[in-house]
SENUPA-144445 format. One record per residue (C-alpha): chain; x, y, z; residue number from 1. Coordinates in steps of 0.5 Angstrom, whole numbers, padded with zeros to 4 digits. Each point is the difference from the previous one (the first is absolute). Example, Ala and Ser with C-alpha at 12.3 -4.5 7.8 and 13.67 -1.06 7.14 Angstrom:
BEGIN
REC  chain   east  north     up  resi
REC      A   0025  -0009   0016     1
REC      A   0002   0007  -0002     2
//
This chain:
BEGIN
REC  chain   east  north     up  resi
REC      A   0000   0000   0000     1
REC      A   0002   0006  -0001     2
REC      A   0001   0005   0007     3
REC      A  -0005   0007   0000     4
REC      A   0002   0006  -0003     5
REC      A   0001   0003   0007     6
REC      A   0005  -0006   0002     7
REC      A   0004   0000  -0007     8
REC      A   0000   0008   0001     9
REC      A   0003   0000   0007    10
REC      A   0006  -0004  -0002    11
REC      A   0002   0005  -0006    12
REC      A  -0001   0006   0006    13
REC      A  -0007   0002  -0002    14
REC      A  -0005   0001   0006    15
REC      A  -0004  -0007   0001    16
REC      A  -0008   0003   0000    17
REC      A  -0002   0005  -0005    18
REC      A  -0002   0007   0004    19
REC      A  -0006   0001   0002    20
REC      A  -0004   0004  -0004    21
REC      A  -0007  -0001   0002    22
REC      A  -0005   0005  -0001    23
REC      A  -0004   0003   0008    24
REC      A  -0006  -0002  -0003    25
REC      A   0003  -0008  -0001    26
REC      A   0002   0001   0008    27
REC      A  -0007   0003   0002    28
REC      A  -0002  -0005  -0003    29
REC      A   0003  -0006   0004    30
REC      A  -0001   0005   0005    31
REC      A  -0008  -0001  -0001    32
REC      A   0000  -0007  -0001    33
REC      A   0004  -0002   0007    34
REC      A  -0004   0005   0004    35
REC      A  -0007  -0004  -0003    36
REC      A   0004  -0006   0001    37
REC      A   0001   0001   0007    38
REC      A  -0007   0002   0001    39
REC      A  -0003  -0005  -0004    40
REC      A   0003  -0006   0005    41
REC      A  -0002   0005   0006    42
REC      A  -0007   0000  -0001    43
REC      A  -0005  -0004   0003    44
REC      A   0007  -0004   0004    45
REC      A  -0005  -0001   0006    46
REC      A  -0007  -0003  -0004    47
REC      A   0002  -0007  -0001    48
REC      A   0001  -0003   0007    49
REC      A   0007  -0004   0002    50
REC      A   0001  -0007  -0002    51
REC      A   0004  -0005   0004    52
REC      A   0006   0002  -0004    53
REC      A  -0001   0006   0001    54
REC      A   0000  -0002   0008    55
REC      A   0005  -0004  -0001    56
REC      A   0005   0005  -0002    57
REC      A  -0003   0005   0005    58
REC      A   0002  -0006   0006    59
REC      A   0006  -0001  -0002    60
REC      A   0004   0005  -0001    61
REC      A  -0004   0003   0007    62
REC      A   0004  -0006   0005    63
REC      A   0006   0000   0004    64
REC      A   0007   0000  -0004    65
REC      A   0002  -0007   0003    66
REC      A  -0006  -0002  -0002    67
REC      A  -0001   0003  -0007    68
REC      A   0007  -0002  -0002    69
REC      A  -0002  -0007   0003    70
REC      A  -0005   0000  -0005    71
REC      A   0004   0002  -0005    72
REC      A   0004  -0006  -0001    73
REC      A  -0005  -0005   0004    74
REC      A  -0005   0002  -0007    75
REC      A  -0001   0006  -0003    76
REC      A   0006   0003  -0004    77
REC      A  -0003   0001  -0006    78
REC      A  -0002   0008   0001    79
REC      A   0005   0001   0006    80
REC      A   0002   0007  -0003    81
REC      A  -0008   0001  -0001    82
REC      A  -0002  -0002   0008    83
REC      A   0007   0005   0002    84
REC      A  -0002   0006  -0004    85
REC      A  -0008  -0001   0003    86
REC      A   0004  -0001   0007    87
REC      A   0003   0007   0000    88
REC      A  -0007   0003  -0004    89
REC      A  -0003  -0002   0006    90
REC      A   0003   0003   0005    91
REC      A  -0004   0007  -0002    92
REC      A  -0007  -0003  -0001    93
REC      A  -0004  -0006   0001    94
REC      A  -0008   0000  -0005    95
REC      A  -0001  -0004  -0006    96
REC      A   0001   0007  -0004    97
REC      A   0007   0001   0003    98
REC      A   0002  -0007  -0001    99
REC      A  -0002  -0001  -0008   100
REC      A   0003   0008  -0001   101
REC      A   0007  -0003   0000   102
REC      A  -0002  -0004  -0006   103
REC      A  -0003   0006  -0003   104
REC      A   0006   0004   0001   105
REC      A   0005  -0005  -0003   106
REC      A  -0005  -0002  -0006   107
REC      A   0000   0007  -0002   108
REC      A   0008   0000   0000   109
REC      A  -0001  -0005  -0004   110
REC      A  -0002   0005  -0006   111
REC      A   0006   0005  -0001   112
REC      A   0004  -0008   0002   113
REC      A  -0003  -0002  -0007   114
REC      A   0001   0006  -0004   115
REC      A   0007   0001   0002   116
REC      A   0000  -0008  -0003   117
REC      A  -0004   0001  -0006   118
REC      A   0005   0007  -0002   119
REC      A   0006  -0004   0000   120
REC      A  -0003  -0006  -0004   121
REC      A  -0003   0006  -0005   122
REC      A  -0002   0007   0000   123
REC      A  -0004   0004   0005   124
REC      A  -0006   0000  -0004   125
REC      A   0000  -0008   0001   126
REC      A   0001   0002   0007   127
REC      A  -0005   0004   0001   128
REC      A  -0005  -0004  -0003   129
REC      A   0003  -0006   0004   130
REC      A  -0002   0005   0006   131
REC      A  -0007   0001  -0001   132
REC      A  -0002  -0008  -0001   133
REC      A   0003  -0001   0007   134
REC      A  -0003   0006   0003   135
REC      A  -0007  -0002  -0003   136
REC      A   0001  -0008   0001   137
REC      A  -0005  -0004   0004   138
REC      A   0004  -0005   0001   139
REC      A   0005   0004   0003   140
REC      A  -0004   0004   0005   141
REC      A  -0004  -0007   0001   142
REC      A   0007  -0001   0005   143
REC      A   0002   0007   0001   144
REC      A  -0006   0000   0005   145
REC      A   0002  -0007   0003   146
REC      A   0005   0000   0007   147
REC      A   0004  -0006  -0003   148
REC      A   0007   0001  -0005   149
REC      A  -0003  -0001  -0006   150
REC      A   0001   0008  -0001   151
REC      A   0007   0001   0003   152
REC      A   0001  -0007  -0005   153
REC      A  -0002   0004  -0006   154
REC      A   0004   0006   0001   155
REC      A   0006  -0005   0001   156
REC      A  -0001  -0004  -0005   157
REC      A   0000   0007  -0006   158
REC      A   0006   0003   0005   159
REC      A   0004  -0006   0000   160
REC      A  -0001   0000  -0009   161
REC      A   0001   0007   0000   162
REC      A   0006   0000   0003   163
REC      A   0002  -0007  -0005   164
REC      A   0000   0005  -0006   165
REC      A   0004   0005   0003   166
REC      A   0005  -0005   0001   167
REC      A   0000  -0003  -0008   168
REC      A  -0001   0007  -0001   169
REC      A   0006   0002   0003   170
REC      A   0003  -0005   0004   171
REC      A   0003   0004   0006   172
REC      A   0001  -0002   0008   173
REC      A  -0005   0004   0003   174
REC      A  -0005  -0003  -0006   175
REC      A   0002  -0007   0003   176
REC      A  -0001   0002   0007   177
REC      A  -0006   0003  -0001   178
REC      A  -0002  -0007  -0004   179
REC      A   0001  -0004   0005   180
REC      A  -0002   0004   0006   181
REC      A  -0007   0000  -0003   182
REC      A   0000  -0007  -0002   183
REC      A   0001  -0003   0006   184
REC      A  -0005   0005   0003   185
REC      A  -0005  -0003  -0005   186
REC      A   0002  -0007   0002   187
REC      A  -0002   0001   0008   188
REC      A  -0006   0004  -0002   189
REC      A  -0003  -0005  -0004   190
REC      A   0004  -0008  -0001   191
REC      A  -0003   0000  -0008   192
REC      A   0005   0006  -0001   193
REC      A   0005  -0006   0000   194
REC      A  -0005  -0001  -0008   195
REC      A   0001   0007  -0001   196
REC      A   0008   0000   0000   197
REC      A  -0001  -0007  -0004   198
REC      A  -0003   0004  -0006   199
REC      A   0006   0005   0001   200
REC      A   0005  -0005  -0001   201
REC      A  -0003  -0003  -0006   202
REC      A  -0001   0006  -0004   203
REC      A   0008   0001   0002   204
REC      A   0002  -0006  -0002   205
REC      A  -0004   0001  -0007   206
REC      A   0004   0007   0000   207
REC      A   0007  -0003   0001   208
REC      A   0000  -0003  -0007   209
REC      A   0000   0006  -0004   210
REC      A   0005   0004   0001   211
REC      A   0003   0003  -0005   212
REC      A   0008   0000  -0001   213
REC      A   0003   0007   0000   214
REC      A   0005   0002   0005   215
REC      A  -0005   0005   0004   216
REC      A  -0007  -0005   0000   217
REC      A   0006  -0006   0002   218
REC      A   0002   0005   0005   219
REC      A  -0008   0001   0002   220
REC      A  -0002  -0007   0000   221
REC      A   0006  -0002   0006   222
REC      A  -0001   0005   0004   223
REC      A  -0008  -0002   0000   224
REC      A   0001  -0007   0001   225
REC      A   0005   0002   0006   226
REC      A  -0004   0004   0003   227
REC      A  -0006  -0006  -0001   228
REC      A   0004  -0005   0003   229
REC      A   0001   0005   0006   230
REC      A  -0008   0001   0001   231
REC      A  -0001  -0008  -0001   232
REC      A   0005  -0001   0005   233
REC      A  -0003   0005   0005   234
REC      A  -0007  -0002   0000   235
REC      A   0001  -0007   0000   236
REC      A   0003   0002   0007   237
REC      A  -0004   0005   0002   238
REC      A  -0006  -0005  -0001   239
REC      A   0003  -0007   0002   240
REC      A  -0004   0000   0007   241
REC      A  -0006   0001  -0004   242
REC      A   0001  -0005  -0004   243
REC      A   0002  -0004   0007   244
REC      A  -0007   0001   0003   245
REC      A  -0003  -0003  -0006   246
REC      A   0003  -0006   0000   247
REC      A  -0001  -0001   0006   248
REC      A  -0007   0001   0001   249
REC      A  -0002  -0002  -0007   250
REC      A  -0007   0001  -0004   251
REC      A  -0003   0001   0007   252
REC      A  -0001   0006  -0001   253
REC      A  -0003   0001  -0007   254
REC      A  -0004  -0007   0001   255
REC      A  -0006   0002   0000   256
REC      A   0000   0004  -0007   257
REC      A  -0005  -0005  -0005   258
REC      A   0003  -0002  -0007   259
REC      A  -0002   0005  -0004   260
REC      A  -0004  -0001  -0007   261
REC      A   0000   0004  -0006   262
REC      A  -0006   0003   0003   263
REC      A   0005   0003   0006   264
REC      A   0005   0002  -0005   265
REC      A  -0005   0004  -0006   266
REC      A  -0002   0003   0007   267
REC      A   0005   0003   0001   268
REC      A   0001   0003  -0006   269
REC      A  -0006   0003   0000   270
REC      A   0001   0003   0007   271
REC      A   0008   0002  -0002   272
REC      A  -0003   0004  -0006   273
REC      A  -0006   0003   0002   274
REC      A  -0005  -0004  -0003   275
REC      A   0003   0002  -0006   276
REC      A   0004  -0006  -0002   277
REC      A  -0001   0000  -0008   278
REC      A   0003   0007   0000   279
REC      A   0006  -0001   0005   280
REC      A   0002  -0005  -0005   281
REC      A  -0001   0003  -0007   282
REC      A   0004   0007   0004   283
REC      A   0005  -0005   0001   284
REC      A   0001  -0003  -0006   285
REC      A   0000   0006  -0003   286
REC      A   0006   0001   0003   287
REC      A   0004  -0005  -0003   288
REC      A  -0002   0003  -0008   289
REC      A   0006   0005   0000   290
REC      A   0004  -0006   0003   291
REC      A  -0002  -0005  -0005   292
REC      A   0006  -0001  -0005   293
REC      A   0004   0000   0006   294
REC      A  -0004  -0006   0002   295
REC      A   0000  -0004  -0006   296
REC      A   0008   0002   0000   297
REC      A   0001  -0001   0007   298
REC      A   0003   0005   0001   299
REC      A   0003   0002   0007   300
REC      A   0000   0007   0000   301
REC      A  -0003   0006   0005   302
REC      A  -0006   0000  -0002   303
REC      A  -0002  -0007  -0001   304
REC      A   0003  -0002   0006   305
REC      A  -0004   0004   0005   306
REC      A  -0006  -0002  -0003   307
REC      A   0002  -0007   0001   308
REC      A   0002   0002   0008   309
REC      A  -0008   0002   0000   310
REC      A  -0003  -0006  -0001   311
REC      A   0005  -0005   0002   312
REC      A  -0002   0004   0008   313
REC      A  -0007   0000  -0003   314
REC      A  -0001  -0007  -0002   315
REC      A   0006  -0005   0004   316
REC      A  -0003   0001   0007   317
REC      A  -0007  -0002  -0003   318
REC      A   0001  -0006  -0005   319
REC      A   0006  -0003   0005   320
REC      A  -0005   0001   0007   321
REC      A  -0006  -0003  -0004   322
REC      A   0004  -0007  -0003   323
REC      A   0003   0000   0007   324
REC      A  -0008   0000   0003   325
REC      A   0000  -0008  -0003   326
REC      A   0005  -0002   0005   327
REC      A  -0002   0005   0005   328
REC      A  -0004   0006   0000   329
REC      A   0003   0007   0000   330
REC      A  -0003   0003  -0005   331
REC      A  -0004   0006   0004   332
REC      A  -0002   0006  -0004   333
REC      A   0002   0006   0005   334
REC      A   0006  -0003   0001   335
REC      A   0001   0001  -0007   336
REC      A  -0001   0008   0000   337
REC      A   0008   0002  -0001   338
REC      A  -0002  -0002  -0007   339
REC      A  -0004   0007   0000   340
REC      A   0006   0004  -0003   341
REC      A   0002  -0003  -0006   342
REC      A  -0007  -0001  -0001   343
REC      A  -0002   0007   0000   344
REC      A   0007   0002  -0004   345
REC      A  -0002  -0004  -0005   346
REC      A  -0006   0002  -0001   347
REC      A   0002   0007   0000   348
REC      A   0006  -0001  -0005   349
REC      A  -0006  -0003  -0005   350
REC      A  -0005   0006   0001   351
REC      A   0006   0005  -0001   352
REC      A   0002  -0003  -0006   353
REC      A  -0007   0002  -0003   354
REC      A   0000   0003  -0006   355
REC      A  -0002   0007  -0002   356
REC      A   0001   0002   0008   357
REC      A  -0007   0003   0002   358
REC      A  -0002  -0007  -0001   359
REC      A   0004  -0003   0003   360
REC      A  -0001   0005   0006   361
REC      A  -0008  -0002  -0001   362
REC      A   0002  -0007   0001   363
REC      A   0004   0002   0007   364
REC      A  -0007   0004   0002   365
REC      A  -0004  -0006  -0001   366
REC      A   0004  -0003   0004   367
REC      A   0001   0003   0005   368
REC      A  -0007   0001   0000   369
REC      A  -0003  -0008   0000   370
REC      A   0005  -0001   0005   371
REC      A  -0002   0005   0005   372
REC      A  -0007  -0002  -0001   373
REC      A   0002  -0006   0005   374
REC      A   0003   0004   0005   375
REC      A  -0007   0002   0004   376
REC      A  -0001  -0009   0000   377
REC      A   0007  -0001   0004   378
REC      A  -0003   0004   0006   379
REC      A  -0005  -0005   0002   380
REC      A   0001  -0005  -0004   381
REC      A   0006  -0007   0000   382
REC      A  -0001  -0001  -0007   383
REC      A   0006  -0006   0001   384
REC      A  -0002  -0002   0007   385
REC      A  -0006   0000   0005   386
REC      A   0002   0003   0007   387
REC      A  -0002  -0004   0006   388
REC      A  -0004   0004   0006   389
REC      A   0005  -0002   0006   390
REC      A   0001   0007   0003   391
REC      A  -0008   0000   0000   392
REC      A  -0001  -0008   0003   393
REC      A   0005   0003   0005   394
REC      A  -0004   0006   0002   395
REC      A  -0006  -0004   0000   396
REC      A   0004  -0004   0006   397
REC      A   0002   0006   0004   398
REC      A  -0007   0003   0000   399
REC      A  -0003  -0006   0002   400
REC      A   0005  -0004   0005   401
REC      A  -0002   0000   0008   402
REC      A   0005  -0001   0006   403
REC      A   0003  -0006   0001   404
REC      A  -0001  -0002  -0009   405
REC      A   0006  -0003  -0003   406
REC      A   0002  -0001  -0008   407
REC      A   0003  -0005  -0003   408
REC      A   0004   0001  -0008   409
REC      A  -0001  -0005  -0005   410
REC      A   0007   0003  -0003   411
REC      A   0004   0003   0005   412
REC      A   0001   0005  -0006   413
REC      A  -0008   0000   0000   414
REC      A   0002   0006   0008   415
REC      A   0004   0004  -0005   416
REC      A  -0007   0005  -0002   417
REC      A  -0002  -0001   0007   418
REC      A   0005   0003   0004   419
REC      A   0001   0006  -0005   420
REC      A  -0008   0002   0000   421
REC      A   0001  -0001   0008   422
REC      A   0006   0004   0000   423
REC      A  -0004   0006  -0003   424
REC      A  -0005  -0001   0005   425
REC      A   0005   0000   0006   426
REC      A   0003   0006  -0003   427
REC      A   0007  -0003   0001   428
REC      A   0005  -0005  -0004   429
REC      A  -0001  -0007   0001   430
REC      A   0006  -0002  -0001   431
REC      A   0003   0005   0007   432
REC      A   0002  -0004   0007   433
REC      A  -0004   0005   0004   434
REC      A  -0007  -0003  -0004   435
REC      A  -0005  -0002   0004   436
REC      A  -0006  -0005  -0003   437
REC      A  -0005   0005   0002   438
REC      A  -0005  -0001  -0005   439
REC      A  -0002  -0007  -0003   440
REC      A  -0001  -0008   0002   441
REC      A   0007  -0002   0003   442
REC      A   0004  -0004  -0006   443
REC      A   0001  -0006   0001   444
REC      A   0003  -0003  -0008   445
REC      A   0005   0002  -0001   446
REC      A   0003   0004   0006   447
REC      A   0007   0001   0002   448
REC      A  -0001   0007   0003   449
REC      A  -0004   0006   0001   450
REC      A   0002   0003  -0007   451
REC      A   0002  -0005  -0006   452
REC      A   0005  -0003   0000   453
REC      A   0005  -0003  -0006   454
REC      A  -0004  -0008   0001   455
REC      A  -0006   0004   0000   456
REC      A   0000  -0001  -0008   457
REC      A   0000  -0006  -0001   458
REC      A  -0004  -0008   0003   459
REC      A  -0007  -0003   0001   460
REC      A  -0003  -0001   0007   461
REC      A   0001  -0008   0003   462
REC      A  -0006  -0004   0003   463
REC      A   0003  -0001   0006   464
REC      A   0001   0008   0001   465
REC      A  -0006   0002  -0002   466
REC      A  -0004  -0006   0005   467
REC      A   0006   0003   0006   468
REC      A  -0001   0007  -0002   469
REC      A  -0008   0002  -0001   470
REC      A  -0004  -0003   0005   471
REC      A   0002   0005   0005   472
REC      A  -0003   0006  -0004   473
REC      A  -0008   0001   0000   474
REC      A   0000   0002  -0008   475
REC      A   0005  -0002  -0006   476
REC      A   0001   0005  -0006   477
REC      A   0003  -0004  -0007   478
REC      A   0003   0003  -0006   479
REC      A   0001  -0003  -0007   480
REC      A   0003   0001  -0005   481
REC      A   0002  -0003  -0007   482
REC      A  -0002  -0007   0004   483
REC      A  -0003  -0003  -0006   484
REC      A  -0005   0000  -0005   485
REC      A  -0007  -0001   0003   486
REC      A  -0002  -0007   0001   487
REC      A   0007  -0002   0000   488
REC      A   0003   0003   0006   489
REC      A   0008   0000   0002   490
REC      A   0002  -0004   0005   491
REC      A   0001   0005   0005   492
REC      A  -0007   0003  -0002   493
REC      A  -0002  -0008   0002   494
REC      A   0003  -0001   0006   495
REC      A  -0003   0007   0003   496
REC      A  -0007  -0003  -0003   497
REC      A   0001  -0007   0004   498
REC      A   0004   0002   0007   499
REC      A  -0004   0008   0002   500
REC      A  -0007  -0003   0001   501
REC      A   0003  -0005   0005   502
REC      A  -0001   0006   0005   503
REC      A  -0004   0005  -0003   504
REC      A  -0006  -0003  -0004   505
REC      A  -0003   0006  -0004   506
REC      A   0004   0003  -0005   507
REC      A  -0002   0007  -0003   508
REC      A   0003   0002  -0007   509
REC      A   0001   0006  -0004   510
REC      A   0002   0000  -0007   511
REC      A   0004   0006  -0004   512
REC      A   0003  -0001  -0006   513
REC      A   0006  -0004   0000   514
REC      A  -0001  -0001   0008   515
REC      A  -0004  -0004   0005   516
REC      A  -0001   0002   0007   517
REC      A  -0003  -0005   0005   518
REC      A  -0001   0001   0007   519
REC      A  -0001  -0007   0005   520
REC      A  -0003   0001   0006   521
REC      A  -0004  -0005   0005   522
REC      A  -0007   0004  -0001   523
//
């Protein structure tokens, strides 16, 4: 391949970008787009209720260092670096608006990350372009307005691309360290990066055999290569206790992903799109018709090289997660979201290509317009997963418990939405020493302490437990979740069902999406 202008022109003494000459209207411009971006992810954070993730989340980073840390290693590396940002986050407000504005903040970040990409991989009209896709994309507000990683994941994802062009395009230390330092970042917001630096390596390797032959692209070609092996090393480095964590806790973690069908994976594609998945194909196409000579020549130039890289990120991660889903199932459409760049480079790649330009600024209108139509839907709708009511089961429990009630967790992780609703109650972190059980049914599964505790997170409660601990409580509370489909209960959800009557004959239940509340008494 041949190297970038800018890098053969840095060896011959010439500055290695062109000057910025961009009009103010173009920076008024992206000025605007990120002002509705950050907007547009802000409103209406509060009116879908949390979820169990979003919980989770929550707790996690609300416990004790020792046992955070403890947690970590023990099952929950993967979105370590999420968990340690929303830790610091906390510690100036705690409501669900407050919690999900970390991931509004970073998602909006995520628009100028993209521009700055799609200008080193194009022009600044494609740029732009690229920009307001983002800015007005459903399924990136979706999860802007989620307190898990998949923002920050996102975010990382175009940095750690942005700065992987810098390097070929200029292949110089601080290209390299601020590639590697965003990679890994990547890698422990979210293991599926490890994909992401997967597709990167092969876009490289098809790269590498082009390089022309003349003193100066010879010169290029060793620096760059040199300063690649250099990242490889340091990432590996840097991600090698992930990468231990994963063999030693195994699948477990993603185990209960279903096999996906074509069904999942042409969903996908049309929550990615905006429902629009015809034109986003026919946008990206139409990128490739400058290149088409170069492709049927192969030929390894700038121009056809970038395109390549676009859907070799875009592609790989989906086709390798959907074959490996036959053996294992891996494949999950939210973790697909760092593809969102190369896609909406693509397309605006293809839509600025259009020829007279007032169509092709036309084209761009209409879609900026089709695609913010499914904005107001993302408010309060999950178009790609149903939230379950575990912050309302737990309300219902705290508002009908009486002196002297204990509860019991199908899961243990099943405490997790409770304890962050009774904290809000109580007013204070549940996660503090000095937290007393004022409020609620005494907890007797899973409980090592007043606040929740690393080994909280995990386990079933036993039968010889549960006849040893309840009878001495007048009132038992139950809460399940993700105990099986109905009429095929799990077995822990079989062995509450078969041990509870021993001592307490009524049973009461209650049914929320996702949830069943049962309460066992004696009358």
């Amino acid at each position: 391949m041949q190297p970038p202008e800018a890098a053969v022109n840095q060896s011959a003494g010439a500055s290695p970008f062109p000057p910025d000459s961009a009009r103010p209207t173009h920076w008024l411009a992206f000025l605007l787009l990120l002002a509705a971006g950050t907007v547009v992810r802000f409103l209406y954070l509060g009116s879908k209720p949390f979820w169990f993730d979003e919980y989770f989340s929550a707790e996690v980073a609300r416990i004790s260092w020792s046992n955070f840390l403890h947690l970590l290693w023990w099952r929950e590396a993967n979105m370590s670096l999420y968990y340690l940002l929303l830790r610091m986050w906390l510690q100036f407000g705690h409501s669900e608006f407050y919690i999900r504005s970390l991931s509004v903040v970073i998602a909006a970040a995520t628009i100028p990350a993209v521009y700055w990409l799609a200008r080193l991989l194009y022009d600044r009209r494609v740029a732009l372009i690229a920009a307001a896709l983002l800015t007005f994309n459903a399924y990136s507000v979706r999860y802007a307005q989620e307190a898990r990683s998949y923002a920050l994941f996102l975010l990382l994802a175009a940095l750690s691309s942005g700065f992987l062009i810098a390097l070929v395009r200029e292949p110089v230390r601080r290209n390299r360290v601020g590639y590697v330092l965003v990679s890994v970042l990547a890698v422990y917001a979210h293991f599926y990066a490890l994909l992401l630096l997967a597709a990167h390596w092969l876009a490289l390797r098809w790269m590498g055999r082009g390089f022309a032959t003349d003193h100066r692209r010879q010169e290029y070609g060793g620096q760059l290569s040199a300063q690649l092996r250099r990242a490889w090393i340091a990432i590996g480095l840097a991600v090698l206790p992930l990468l231990v964590f994963v063999a030693k806790t195994g699948a477990g973690p993603i185990r209960w992903i279903q096999r996906p069908g074509i069904a999942d994976v042409l969903r996908f594609c049309i929550y990615v799109t905006d429902g629009m998945p015809g034109i986003y194909l026919a946008a990206c196409l139409v990128a490739l018709v400058p290149l088409k000579q170069d492709i049927l020549t192969r030929s390894r130039n700038w121009e056809t090289w970038r395109v390549h890289f676009l859907f070799i990120w875009l592609l790989f991660p989906v086709v390798v997660t959907v074959l490996l889903s036959f053996a294992r199932p891996v494949f999950l459409a939210r973790y697909m979201i760092f593809c969102l760049p190369a896609l909406v480079i693509l397309v605006a790649a293809g839509l600025s290509t259009v020829q007279p330009a007032w169509l092709s600024a036309v084209l761009v209108c209409l879609v900026l317009i089709l695609s913010a139509r499914m904005v107001p839907f993302v408010y309060g709708h999950d178009f790609d997963n149903e939230r379950d009511a575990s912050g309302a089961a737990a309300n219902f429990i705290l508002d009908h418990a009486e002196p002297g009630d204990a509860a019991v967790f199908h899961i243990a992780e099943t405490r997790v939405p409770y304890e962050f609703v009774r904290s809000l109650r109580v007013g204070e972190n549940t996660a503090s020493p000095s937290f007393t059980a004022a409020l609620g049914p005494e907890i007797l599964f899973p409980h090592h302490g007043a606040g929740l505790d690393y080994r909280d997170f995990t386990g079933k409660p036993a039968a010889d437990f549960l006849r040893a601990a309840v009878p001495s409580h007048p009132r038992v509370w139950v809460m399940l979740m993700s105990n099986g489909p109905a009429g095929d209960p799990d077995p822990t959800t079989v062995r509450l069902t078969k041990v509870l009557p021993e001592s307490f004959p009524k049973m009461q239940r209650w049914h929320f999406t996702k949830v069943e509340v049962r309460l066992y008494s004696r009358q």
